[in-house]
N, C-alpha and C positions, 0 to 999 in steps of 0.2 A: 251126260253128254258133254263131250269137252271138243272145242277146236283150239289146233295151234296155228297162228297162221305166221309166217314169217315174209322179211322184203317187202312188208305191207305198204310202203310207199311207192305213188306212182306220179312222175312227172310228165305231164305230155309237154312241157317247153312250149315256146310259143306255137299257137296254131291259128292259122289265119280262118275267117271268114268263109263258110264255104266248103270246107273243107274234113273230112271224114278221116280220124286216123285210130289206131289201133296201138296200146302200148307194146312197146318190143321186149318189156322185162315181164316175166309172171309174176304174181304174187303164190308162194307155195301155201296151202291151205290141206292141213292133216286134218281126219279125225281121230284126234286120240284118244277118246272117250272107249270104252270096253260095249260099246251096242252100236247097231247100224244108226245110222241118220240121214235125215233130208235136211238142206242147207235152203234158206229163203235169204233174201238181200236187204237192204234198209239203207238209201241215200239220207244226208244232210248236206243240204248244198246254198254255201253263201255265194249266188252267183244273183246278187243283185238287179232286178228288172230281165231276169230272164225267165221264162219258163220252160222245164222239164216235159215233154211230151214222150209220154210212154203209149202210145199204138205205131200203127206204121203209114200213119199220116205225113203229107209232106209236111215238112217244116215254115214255120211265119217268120215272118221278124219277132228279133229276141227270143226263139224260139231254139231249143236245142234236143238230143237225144244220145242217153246214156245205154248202153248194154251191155251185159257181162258175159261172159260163155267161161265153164270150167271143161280143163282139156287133161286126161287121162295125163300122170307126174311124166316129164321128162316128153311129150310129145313136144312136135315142130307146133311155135303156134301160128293161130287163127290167122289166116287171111281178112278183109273186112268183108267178102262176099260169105265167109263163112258164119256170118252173125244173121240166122232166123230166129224166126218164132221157131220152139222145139223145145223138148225138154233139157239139151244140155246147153241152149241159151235165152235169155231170160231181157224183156226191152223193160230195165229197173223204173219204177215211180216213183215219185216223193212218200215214202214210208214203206211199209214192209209189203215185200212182195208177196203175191198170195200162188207166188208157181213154184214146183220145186224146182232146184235151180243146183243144177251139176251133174245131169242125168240121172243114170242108175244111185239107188240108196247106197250110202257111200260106208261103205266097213272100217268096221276099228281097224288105224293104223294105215289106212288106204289115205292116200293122197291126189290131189291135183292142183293144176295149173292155172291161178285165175285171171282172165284177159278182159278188159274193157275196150268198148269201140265208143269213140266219142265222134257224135254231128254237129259241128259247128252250124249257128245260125248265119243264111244268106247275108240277112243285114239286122242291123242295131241300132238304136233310136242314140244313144251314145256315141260321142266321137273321140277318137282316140284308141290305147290302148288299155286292157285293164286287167289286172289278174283276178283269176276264178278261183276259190275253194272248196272242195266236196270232201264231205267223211264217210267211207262207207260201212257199213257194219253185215255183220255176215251171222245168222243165227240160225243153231243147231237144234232140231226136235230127233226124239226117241221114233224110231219106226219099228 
């Protein structure tokens, strides 16, 4: 099982407080391994005094939420009303996802489009401004 993923960088710039935004650029994600596969997700996130909430709970202070959705190569993407729970989108937690994650089992050589929606927390016990870093890892099993 092999993935190629390219444009793996994503910057959301500043994002205020509050506020819900969805990246504009895909990350392109092949499989190009020679067998179908399901794709599961895996954050690392230096976002200092925050926490990750993965159900569909409102959000606290210092509280945030990450989701992914993979969209068939070369579609218009995701709206933010377009990120449910479902199999082609996935609300990511701190370590490996246990959903598959990209809909349908994904064929050698098939590709898509992967988008994150980020939930900014209301408020933060922190004042000021600060930069966040997350590293996401994207892993391939044999189906």
């Amino acid at each position: 099982v092999s993935i190629l993923v390219q444009n793996g960088v994503i910057n959301f710039g500043t994002v205020d407080l509050g506020v819900t935004c969805v990246n504009s650029t895909a990350i392109d994600v092949q499989n190009n391994g020679n067998a179908r596969s399901e794709w599961k997700i895996e954050i690392t996130v230096d976002f200092a005094n925050w926490t990750n909430v993965d159900t569909t709970a409102a959000l606290g202070q210092d509280e945030y939420r990450l989701s992914a959705m993979a969209y068939d190569d070369g579609a218009t993407g995701p709206a933010i009303s377009d990120f449910t729970i479902s199999e082609a989108s996935v609300v990511v937690s701190d370590g490996a996802s246990d959903t598959m994650f990209g809909g349908d089992l994904i064929e050698p050589l098939e590709q898509r489009d992967l988008y994150f929606r980020l939930e900014m927390p209301n408020t933060v016990t922190a004042n000021g401004s600060s930069t966040k870093t997350m590293t996401v890892t994207l892993n391939a099993s044999i189906q």
